[in-house]
N, C-alpha and C positions, 0 to 999 in steps of 0.2 A: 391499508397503507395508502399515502396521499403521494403525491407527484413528487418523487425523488429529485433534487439538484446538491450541486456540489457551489459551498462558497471560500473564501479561501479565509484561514484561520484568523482570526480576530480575538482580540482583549472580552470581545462579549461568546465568545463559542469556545475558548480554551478551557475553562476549568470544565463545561460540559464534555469535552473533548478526552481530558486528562480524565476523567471520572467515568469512562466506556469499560463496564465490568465483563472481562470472558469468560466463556465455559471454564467449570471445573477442567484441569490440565492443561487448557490451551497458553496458561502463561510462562510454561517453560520456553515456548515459541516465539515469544515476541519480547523486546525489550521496553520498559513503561514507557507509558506514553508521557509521560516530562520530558525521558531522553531524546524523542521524535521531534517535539514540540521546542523545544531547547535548541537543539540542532540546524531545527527551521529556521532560524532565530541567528545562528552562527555564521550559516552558509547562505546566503540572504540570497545570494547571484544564482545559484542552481541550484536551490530548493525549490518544492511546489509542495507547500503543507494544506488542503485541503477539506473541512468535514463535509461528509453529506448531513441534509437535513431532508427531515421528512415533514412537512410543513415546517414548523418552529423547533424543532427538537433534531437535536444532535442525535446522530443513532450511528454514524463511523467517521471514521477517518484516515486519510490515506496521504502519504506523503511519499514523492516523488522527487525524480533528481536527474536533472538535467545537465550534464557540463560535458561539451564536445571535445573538452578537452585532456577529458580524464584519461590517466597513463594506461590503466584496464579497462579496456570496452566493455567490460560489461557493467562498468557504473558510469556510462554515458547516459546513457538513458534508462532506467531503473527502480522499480517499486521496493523505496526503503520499507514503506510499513505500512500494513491493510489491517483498519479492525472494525468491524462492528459489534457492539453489544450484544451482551450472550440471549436476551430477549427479542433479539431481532434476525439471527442469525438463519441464513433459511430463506429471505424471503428477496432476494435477488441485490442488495445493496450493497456488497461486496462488490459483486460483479459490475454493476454499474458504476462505482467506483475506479477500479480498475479498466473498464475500456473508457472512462473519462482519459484516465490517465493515457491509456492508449492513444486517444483524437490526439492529444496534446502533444505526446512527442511524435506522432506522424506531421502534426501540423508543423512542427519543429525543423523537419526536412530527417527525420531519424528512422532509420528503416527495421528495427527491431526494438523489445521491450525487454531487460531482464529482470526475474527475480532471484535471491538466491531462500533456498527455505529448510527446515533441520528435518529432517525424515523420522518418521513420529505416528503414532495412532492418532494422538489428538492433534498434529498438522494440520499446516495449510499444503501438501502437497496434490489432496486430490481435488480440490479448490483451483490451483492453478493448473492441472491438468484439464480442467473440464472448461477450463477457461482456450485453452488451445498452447500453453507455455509447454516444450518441450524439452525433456532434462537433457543437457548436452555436455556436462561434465558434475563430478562431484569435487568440491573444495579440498584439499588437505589435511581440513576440519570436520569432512563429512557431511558438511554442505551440499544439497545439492543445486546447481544452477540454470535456470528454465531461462529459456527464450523464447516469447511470441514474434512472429513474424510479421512487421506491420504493410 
């Protein structure tokens, strides 16, 4: 694996982006990535749609969401959606991903990070635990919603 960086989603990185295949199960967890990528696209002012690249090649993508003025603080600042490919999973790009996303809203002036994630065997909850996100309520939907502390 060559020097991880994050660039931010383009006309030349989306269809690799949309095309990131996960583990068998893990796609009950996440919504496709068109809807991410779409989204980006919608909310133009507090998005932050991002892929890492591992030299030339797309291997995740993470989108994020910034608006200080959102009615629920915990979609002030907020990791909509983390994926890497199920052939890359494991080998820390996730995680770099997400404390990207981390710098970004500290640099923001933001002092915490939410994710919210569906409790599951094949989850991401022990992924954001091992990140440092702390579950601090479950949603009405069974959600559960983690905060790192920036």
């Amino acid at each position: 694996m060559g020097e991880l960086r994050l660039e931010e989603l383009s006309a030349t990185t989306i269809v690799a982006a949309n095309n990131l295949t996960l583990r068998p199960g893990q796609e009950q967890f996440v919504t496709p990535p068109t809807y991410a990528i779409a989204d980006s696209y919608v909310n133009p002012a507090t998005s932050w749609p991002r892929v890492v690249l591992d030299g030339d090649h797309v291997v995740g993508f993470i989108r994020g969401n910034f608006d200080p003025d959102a009615v629920q603080e915990e979609f002030r600042s907020c990791v909509w959606r983390v994926s890497v490919g199920a052939e890359n999973q494991g080998k820390g790009i996730g995680s770099f991903a997400v404390r990207a996303l981390a710098d970004e809203a500290k640099s923001r002036g933001f002092t915490q990070l939410t994710a919210l994630w569906e409790p599951g065997d094949d989850g991401p909850e022990e992924f954001f635990l091992h990140l440092g996100f702390v579950i601090t309520q479950q949603t009405q939907y069974g959600e559960n919603l983690g905060v790192l502390t920036l």
